[in-house]
C-alpha positions in Angstrom: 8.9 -24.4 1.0 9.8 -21.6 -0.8 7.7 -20.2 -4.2 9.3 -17.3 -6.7 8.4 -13.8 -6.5 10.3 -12.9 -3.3 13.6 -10.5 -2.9 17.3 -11.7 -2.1 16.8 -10.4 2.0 13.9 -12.0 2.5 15.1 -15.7 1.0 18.9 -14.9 2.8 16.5 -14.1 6.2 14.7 -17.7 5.2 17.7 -19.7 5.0 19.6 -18.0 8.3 16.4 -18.5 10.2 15.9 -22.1 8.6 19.9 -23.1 9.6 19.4 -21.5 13.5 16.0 -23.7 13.5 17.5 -27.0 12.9 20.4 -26.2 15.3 18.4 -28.0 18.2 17.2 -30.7 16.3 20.7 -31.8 15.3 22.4 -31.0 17.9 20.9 -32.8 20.6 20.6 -35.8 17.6 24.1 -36.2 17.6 25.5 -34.4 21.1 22.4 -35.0 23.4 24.3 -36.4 26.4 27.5 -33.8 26.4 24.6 -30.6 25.8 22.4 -32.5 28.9 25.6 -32.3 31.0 27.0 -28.8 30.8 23.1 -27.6 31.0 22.9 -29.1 34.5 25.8 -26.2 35.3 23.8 -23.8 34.7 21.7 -21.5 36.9 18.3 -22.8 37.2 16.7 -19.3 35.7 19.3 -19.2 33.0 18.8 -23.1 31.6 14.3 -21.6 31.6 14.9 -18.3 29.9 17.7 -20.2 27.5 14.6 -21.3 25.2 13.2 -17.8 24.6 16.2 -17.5 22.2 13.5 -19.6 19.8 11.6 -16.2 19.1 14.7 -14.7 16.6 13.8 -17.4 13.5 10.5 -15.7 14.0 11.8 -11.9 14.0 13.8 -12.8 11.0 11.2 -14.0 8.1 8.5 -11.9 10.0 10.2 -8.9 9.5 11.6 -9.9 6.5 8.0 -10.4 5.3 6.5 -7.4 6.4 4.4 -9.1 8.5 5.7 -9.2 12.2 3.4 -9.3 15.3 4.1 -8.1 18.5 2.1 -11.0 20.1 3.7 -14.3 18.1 7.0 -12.4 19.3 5.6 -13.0 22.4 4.0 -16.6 22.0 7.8 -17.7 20.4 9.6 -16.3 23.4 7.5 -17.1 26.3 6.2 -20.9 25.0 9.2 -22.4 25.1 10.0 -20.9 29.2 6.6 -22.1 29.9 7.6 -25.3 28.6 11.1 -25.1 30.3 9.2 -24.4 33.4 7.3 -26.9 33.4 10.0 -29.2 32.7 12.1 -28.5 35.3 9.3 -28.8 37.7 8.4 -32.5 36.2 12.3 -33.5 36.7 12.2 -32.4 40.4 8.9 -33.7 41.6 9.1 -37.4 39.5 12.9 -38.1 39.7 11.6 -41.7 38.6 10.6 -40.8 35.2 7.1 -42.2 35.5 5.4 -39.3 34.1 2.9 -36.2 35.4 0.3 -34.4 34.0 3.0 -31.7 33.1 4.8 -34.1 30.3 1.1 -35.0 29.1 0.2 -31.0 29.3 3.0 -29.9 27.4 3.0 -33.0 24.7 -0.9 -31.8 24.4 -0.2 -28.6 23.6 2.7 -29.1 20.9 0.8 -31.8 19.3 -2.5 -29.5 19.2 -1.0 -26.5 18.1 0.6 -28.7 14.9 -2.3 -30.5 14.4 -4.9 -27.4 14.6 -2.4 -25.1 13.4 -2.5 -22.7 15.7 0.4 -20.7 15.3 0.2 -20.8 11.5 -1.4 -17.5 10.7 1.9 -15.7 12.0 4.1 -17.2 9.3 4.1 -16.2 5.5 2.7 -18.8 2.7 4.8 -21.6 2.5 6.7 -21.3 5.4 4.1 -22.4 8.1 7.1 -25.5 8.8 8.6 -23.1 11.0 5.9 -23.6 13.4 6.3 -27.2 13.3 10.0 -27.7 14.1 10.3 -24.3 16.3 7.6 -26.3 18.7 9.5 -29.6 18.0 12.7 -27.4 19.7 10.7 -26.1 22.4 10.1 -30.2 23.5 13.2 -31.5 22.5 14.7 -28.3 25.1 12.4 -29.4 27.9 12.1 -33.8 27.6 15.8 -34.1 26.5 17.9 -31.7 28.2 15.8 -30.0 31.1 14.0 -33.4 32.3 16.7 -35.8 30.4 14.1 -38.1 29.6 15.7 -41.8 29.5 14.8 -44.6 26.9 13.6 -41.9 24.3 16.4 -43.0 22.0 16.8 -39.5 19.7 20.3 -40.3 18.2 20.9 -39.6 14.3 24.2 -42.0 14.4 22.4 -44.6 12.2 23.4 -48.1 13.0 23.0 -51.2 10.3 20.2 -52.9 12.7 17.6 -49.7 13.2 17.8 -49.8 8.9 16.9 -53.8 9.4 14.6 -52.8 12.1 12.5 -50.2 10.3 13.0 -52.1 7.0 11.4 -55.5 8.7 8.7 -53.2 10.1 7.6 -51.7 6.5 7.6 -55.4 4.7 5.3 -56.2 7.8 3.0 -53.2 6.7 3.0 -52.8 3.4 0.9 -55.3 1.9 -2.1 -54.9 4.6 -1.8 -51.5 3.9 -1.7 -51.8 0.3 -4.6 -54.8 0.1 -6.4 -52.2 2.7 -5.8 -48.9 1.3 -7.2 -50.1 -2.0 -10.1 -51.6 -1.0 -10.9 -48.3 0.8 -10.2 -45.9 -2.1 -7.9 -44.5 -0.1 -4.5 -45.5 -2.0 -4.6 -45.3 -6.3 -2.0 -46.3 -8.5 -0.1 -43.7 -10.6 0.3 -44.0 -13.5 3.8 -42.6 -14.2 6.4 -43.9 -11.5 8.9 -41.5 -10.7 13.1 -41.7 -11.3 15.4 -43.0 -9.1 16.6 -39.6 -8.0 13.1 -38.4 -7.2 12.8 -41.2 -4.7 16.1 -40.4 -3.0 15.3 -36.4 -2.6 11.9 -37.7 -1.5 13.1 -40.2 1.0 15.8 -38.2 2.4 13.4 -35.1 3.0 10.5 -37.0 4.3 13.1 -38.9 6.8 14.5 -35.5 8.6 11.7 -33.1 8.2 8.7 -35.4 8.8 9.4 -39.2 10.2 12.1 -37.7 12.6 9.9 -35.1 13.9 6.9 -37.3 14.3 8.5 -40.3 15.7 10.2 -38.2 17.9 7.1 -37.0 19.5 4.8 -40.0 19.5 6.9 -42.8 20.1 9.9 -41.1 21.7 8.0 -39.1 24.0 4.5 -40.0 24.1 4.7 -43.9 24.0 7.2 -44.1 25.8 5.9 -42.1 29.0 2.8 -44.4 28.5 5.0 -47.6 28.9 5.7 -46.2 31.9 2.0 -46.3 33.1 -0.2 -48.8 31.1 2.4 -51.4 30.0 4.4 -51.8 26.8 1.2 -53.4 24.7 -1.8 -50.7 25.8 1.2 -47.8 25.4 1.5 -49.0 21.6 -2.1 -49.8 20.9 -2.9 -45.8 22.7 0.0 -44.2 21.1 -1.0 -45.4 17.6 -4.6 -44.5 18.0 -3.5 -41.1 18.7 -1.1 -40.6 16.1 -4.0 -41.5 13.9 -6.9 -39.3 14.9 -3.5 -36.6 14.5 -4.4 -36.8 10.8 -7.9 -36.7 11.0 -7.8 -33.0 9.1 -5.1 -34.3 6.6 -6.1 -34.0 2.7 -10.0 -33.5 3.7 -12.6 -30.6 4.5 -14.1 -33.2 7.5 -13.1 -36.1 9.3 -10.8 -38.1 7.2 -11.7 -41.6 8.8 -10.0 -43.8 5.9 -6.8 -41.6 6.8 -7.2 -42.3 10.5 -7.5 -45.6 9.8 -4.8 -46.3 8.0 -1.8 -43.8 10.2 -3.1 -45.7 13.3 -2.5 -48.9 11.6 0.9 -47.7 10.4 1.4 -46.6 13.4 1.1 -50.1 15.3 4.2 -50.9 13.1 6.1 -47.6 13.7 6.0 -48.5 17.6 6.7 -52.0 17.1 10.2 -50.4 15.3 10.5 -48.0 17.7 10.0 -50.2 21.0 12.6 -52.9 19.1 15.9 -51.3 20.8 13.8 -48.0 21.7 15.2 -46.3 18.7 13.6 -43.6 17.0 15.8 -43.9 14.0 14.2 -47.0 13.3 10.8 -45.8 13.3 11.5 -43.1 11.3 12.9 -45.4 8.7 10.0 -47.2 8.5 7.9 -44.0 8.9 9.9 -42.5 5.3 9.5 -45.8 3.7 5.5 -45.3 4.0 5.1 -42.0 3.3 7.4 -42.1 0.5 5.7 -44.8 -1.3 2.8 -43.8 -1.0 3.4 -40.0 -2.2 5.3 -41.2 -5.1 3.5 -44.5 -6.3 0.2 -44.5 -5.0 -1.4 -41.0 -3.5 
């Protein structure tokens, strides 16, 4: 994420603003229900202005960078109320958890403004992630600890059967992907297979920074508010198609219809591990599995 060239403040500003990022993410991973419970004692204002605290990463590498902006100041601080807001509203007027246009507003808008990148111009090179997990927080505040969300099943403490889950679900999708990807052009062979060390670092980062993230929002949020309308079988069939045309931008000037293709397809298996025990563990192992052979052995 980072490239040479820049001083000591700025990478210290990085890495300070990188750690109070990841604070949500892990917190509520491992201590969702405990955070959930003292938040309800809290003044309704207080637990919707709580989130604007998301605008100091921000202030940090922006200023560090030269490059701060009144108005992403603004868009970091007063998203994540909005979102908070809306939230709260969802929680009191569906106490069933069946879903209003307010969940499907907000999961729009996240999802568009990673997909699009619409927030991305405010960030130096290389560090456009922020974006990315900084909205991640602002949902992860308002479906998990604001509208406590049920049956989402964001909980880090691995156990042995989401690894056999998500492991069952790649053997499932691997060689149709393979068989497919090749006969698309899509997936090539490298020629020089990496070490066993490079596939460690490269499972291990593509498991917390991008299956975690993504599951999280597709199967833990969006899939599973579907379930709640259209049925567990349209719900997985929807939510893959969507997490699909999500990468219809990825690794091409136009649409990238042999990459859609293949992430909805993956995605059928990714809710299939998910739904399992409604764990999104196990979707993101099988989501790190994927993407990590294919980066490594056939990109």
């Amino acid at each position: 994420m980072l490239v040479s060239g820049y001083s000591s403040g700025f990478l210290w500003a990085v890495a300070i603003a990188a750690f109070l990022t990841l604070i949500p993410l892990f917190a509520v991973a491992f201590f969702g229900e405990s955070i959930a419970r003292r938040a309800r004692t809290l003044p309704t204002w207080v637990r919707m202005v709580r989130p604007a605290v998301l605008c100091v990463p921000y202030v940090l590498v922006s200023v560090a960078g030269g490059m701060f902006r009144w108005r992403w100041l603004l868009l970091y601080a007063l998203l994540p109320v909005v979102v908070a807001g809306l939230m709260l509203q969802a929680k009191r007027v569906d106490p069933e958890r069946l879903g209003t246009w307010r969940d499907f507003l907000v999961l729009a808008t996240l999802g568009l403004a990673v997909d699009l990148r619409w927030f991305e111009g405010g960030w130096p090179a290389h560090l456009a992630a922020f974006n990315k997990i900084l909205l991640l927080d602002m949902g992860i505040y308002g479906f998990l600890i604001l509208r406590e969300l049920d049956g989402v099943g964001f909980d880090l403490r691995l156990k042995l059967r989401d690894l056999g889950v998500g492991v069952r679900e790649y053997l499932f999708y691997a060689p149709m992907a393979v068989v497919l990807g090749l006969g698309l052009g899509f997936l090539h062979f490298h020629a020089h297979w990496p070490r066993g060390t490079q596939v460690l670092g490269a499972l291990i980062f593509t498991f917390l920074l991008i299956a975690i993230p993504e599951e999280l929002f597709f199967r833990g949020w969006l899939q599973n508010l579907l379930e709640r309308r259209l049925g567990r079988m349209p719900a997985l069939l929807v939510t893959a198609v969507v997490f699909g045309m999500s990468h219809f931008n990825k690794r091409a000037v136009h649409f990238n219809w042999r990459y859609v293709l293949m992430a909805a397809l993956a995605g059928v298996f990714y809710g299939r591990a998910w739904r399992q025990n409604r764990r999104v563990g196990a979707s993101a192992i099988t989501h790190a599995l994927v993407d990590t052979t294919w980066s490594l052995w056939l990109r």
